[in-house]
N, C-alpha and C positions, 0 to 999 in steps of 0.2 A: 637159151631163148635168144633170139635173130633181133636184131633192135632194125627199126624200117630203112635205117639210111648205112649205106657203106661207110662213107668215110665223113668226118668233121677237117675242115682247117681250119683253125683259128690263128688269127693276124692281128698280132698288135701293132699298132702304128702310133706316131705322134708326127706330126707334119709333113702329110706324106701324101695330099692331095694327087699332084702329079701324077702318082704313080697307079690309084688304086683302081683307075676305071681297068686299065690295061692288065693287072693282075685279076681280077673279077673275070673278065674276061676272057683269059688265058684258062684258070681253073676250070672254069664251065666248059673250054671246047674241051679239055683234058679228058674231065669228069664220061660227058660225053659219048663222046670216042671211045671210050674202054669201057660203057653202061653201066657207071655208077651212079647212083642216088647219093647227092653229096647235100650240105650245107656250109657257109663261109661265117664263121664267127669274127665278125670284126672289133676289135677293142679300141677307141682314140681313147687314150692315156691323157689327155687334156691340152689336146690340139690348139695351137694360137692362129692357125691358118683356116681354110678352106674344108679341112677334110670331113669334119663329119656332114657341109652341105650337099656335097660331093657322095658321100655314102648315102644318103636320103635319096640321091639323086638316082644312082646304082640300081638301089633295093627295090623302083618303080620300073626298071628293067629285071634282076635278078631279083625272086620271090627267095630263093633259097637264101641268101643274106642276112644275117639276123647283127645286129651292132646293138655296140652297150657302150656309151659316154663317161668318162670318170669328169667330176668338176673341176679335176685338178690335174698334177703330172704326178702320179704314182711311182713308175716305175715298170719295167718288164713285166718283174717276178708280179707283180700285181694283176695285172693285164693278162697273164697267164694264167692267172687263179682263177680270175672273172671268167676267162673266154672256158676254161677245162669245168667250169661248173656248167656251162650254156651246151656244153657239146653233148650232142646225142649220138655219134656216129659209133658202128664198131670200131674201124680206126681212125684214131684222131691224130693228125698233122697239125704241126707248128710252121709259121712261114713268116718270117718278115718282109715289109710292106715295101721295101727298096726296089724289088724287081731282080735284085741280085741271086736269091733263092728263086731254081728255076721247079714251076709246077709237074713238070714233064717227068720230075722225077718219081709223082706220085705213085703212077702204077707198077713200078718195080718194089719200092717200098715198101708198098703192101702188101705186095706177094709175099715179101720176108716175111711178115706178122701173120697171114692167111695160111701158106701155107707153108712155112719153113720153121715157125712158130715160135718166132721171136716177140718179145712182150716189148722190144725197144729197139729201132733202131735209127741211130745218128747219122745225118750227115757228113761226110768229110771233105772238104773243100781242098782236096790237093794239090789244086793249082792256084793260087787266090790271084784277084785284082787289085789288093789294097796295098799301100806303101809299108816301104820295108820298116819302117819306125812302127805299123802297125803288126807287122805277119814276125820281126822275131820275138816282141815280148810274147805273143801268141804262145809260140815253139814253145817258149820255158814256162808260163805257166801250164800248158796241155802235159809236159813232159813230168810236173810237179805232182799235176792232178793226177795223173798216171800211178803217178809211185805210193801215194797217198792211199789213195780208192781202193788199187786193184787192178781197174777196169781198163782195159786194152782199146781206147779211143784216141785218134789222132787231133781230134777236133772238138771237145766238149760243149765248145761257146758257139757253134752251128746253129742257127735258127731253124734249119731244118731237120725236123725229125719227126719218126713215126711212132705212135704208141698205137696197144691193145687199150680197149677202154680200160680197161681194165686198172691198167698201169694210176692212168690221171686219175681216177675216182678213189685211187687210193692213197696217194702223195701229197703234202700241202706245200705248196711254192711260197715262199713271201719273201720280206728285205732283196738280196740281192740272186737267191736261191737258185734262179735260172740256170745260171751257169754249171749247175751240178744236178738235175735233173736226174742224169742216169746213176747218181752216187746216191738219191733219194728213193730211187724206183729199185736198185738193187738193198738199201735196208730195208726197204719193205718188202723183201722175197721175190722181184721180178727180177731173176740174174742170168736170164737168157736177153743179151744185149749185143747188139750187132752195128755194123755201121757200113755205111754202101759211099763210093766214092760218086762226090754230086758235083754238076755242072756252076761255077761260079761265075757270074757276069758280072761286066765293071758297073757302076751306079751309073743311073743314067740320068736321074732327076735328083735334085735335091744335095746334103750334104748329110755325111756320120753324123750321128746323135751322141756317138759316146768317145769320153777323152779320154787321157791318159793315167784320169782318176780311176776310170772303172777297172786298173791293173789292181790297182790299192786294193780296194774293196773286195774284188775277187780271192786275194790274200786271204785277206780277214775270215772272207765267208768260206774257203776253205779246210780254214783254220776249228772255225765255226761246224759244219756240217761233218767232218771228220769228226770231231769232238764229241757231239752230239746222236753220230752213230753208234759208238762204242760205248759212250758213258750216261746216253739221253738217258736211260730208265734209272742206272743208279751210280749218281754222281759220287755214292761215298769211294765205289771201286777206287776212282783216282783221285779225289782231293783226300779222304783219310788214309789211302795208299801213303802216296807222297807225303803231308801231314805226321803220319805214324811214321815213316824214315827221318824225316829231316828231325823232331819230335829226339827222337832215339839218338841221333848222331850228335843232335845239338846236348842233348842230354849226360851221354859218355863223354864228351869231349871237356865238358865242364867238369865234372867227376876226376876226369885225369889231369886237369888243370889244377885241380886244387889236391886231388892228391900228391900229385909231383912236389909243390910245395910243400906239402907237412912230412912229407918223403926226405925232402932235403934240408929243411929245418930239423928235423929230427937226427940228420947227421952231420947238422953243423956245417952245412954246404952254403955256398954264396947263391941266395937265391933271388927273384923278383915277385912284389906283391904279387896278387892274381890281378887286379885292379890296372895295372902296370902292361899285363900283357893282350897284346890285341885279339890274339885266338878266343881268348873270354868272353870277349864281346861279341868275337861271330861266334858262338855256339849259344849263347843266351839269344842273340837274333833269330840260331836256328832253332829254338825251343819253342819263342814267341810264335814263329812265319808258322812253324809244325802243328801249335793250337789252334791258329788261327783258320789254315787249309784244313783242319779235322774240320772247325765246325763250319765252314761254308761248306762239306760236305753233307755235314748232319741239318745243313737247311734245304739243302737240295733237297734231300729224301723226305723232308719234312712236307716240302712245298709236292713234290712229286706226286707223294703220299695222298694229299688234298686236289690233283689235279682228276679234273674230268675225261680224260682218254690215259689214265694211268693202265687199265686193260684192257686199253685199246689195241687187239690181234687182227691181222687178216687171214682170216679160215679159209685156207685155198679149194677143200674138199670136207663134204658133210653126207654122210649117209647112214 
């Protein structure tokens, strides 16, 4: 079924007045030009400036404009949740509100997704504008992401990119999630991902929103959505995995600690209480940490168990 509009771009922004009349703008003659039927899903994240009078302002020029206000500052991954629930298009683009993401790229994009029949494809910004204390930590986490995933992307953290609807109606974004987007759309079965090298302009208004925290946090969420791919349905694989080794090691090692003693008492050897020697102690820790990782296992699968999209599948084909 043909949904009425070509493409969605959804833009989240947070202080970005300056910029949005000139991207609204740019999109439309884009849109235009190539005879798509589009919409601009605008999100302010909890703007302290200008910008959402400035989009009211827009929307009485541009019908196709639809914006959602958060009362506060959420976040991206938020903003993207919002904007990916509002979209109606078959393909949906991402774009942030800087002017740096250039629109022009939209109609190649889309070809990939139309007719080359990619479910995702990424930006890659191979020439960037930003300073170099910004473009190496880049490198090593993109290189990190890489190794982690799977996924052959130069540029994960691209605000430019194209999805099949498909893709967003099936993913959920939240905390810092953004950033791994195509690590989210490939466990959910979309692993036809691609990525088109895109035109990167310096800012021209305004200043970064994000510091040198958002390396931190990437980390994490990393750390987080690897995690959560492999063991989200059943956490006992790897807390009672790990649990039942450490369990068993801590377990043996105590055994042979106390046997070695009555081994050597028994033949009149010079020996040391069990109490006396430190190996005892880490093997009793590792017996303790090995009950402990079983049963935050066994609450995962409990809570799991009890959860509302526990069978939750996406059926790609039904006949």
């Amino acid at each position: 079924m043909k949904h009425k509009l070509d493409i969605s771009v959804v833009v989240p922004l947070y202080n970005e007045e300056e910029s949005l009349g000139e991207l609204v703008a740019w999109i439309d003659r884009v849109a235009v030009e190539n005879n798509l039927t589009y919409e601009i899903v605008m999100v302010d994240d909890g703007s302290s400036d200008g910008s959402w009078d400035t989009i009211e302002a827009i929307k009485k020029d541009y019908p196709a404009v639809k914006a959602i206000r958060f009362a506060r500052n959420y976040g991206k991954s938020a903003a993207l949740y919002c904007g990916f629930a509002e979209a109606e298009g078959d393909v949906v683009f991402t774009m942030d509100a800087d002017l740096q993401d250039s629109p022009d790229e939209i109609p190649e994009m889309r070809k990939m997704i139309v007719e080359q029949g990619y479910d995702l494809v990424s930006g890659w910004k191979k020439k960037r504008f930003d300073p170099a204390s910004k473009r190496l930590p880049s490198k090593f986490f993109n290189w990190t992401a890489r190794v982690v995933s799977g996924i052959k992307l130069h540029d994960f953290n691209c605000g430019l990119k194209a999805y099949r609807r498909e893709v967003i109606k099936s993913i959920e974004v939240y905390g810092e999630m953004h950033r791994y987007i195509p690590i989210l759309a490939k466990h959910a079965g979309f692993k036809r991902i691609g990525e088109k090298v895109v035109h990167h302009r310096e800012r021209k208004y305004g200043v970064s929103k994000f510091g040198i925290e958002r390396m931190v946090k990437g980390y994490l969420d990393l750390i987080t959505v690897s995690f959560m791919s492999h063991f989200g349905r059943s956490p006992m694989y790897f807390f009672g995995s790990l649990g039942t080794i450490m369990f068993l090691l801590g377990g043996f090692t105590t055994v042979w600690v106390i046997a070695a003693k009555l081994y050597k008492q028994a033949l009149g050897l010079p020996l040391r209480a069990v109490t006396d020697q430190p190996l005892f102690f880490v093997a009793i820790l590792a017996v303790i940490l090995g009950v402990q990782l079983f049963l935050a296992g066994f609450l995962g699968e409990l809570i799991n168990r009890n959860s509302s999209d526990r069978n939750n599948y996406m059926i790609k084909d039904k006949i």
